[in-house]
N, C-alpha and C positions, 0 to 999 in steps of 0.2 A: 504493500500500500504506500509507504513512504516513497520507494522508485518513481510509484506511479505520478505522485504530486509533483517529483521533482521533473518528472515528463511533461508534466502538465503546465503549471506555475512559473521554471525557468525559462520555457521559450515566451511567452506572457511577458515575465520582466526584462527579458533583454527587447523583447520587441517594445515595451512601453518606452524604456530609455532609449532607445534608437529614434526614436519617433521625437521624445523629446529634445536629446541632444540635436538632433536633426532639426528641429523648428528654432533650436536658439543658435546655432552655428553655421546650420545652412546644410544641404542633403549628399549635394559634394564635396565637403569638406568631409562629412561625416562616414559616406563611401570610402572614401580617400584614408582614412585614419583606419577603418574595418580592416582594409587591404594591406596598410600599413605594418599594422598589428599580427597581422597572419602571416607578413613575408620577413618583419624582426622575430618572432617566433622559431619561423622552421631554422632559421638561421643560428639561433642560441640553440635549438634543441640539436643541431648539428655538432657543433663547437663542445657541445659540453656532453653529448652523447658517446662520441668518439673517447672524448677524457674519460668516463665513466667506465667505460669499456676496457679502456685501457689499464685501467687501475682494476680492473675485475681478474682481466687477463696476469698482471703481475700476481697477485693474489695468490688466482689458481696454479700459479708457477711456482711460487713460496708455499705450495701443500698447504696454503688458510683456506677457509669457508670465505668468500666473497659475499657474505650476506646485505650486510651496508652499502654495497656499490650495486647490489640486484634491485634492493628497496629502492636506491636512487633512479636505476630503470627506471623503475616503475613510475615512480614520479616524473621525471624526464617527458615521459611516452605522455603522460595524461596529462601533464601542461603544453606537451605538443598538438596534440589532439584538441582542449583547448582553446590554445591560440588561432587552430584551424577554424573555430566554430565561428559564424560571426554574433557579433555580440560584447556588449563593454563588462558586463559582469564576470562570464565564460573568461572572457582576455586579462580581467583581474586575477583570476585565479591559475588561470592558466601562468602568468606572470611570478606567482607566489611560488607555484611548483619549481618554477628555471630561476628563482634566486638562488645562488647557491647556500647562501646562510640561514635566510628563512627554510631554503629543503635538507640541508642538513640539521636542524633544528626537529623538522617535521619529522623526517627519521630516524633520529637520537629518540624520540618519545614513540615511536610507532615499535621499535626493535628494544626497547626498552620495557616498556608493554607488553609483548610480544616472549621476551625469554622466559618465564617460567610455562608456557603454554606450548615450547617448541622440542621435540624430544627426537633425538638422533639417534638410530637403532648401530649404527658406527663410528666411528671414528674416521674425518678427512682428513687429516693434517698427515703428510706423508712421513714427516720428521720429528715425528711422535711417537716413539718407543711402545708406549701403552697401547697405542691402535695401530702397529703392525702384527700381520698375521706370522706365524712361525713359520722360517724356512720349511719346504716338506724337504724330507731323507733323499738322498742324492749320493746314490753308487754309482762312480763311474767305473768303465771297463769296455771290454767290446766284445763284440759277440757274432760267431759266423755259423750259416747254417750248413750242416750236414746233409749230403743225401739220403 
């Protein structure tokens, strides 16, 4: 039921404020700023998707859990999409996700929230003693067959 309202309600206020902004600024200026907003967007979600990524990548190279740098995905993707949508609201928010201190902020408290709820049936870290599996037994020798 909540989804549903925010289905409902959110396209309602970005269109009320469109309308508005649009009658006190003028309709192409207000065009103009929509488009604005959506091509400074893809462009930060680019720049900082790749960083993101990249520090995921080291991570998983250092045998860590990249959990932090996934949740930032996540945020990343959904102020992209966001800033895609048109709309001053949507672009507000979409904005708060690609800060990086406000989304590192948002994910400090989401992953912070989140640990006692998260339970890992292994061990990732490669250079972790306690979650390596024991060599198996290993004879060497060689062996030929007979007729």
């Amino acid at each position: 039921m909540p989804l549903l309202l925010l289905f409902i309600l959110l396209p309602m206020a970005e269109l009320w404020l469109l309308i508005k902004v649009g009658s006190a600024i003028g309709p192409l200026t207000t065009v103009l700023m929509v488009i604005f907003t959506a091509l400074l967007g893809v462009t930060l979600l680019r720049i900082q998707g790749f960083s993101a990524l990249l520090r995921a990548q080291q991570k998983m190279a250092a045998g860590e859990l990249p959990a932090e740098e996934l949740v930032q995905g996540v945020f990343l993707a959904a102020g992209g999409l966001l800033l895609l949508v048109p709309g001053f609201i949507t672009d507000a928010v979409g904005f708060l996700c690609l800060t990086p201190g406000i989304r590192s902020m948002l994910v400090g408290g989401l992953l912070k929230r989140s640990r006692g709820r998260v339970f890992m049936a292994g061990g990732f870290s490669a250079n972790d003693p306690a979650t390596k599996a024991p060599a198996p037994d290993v004879i060497e020798g060689e062996y030929r067959r007979e007729p």
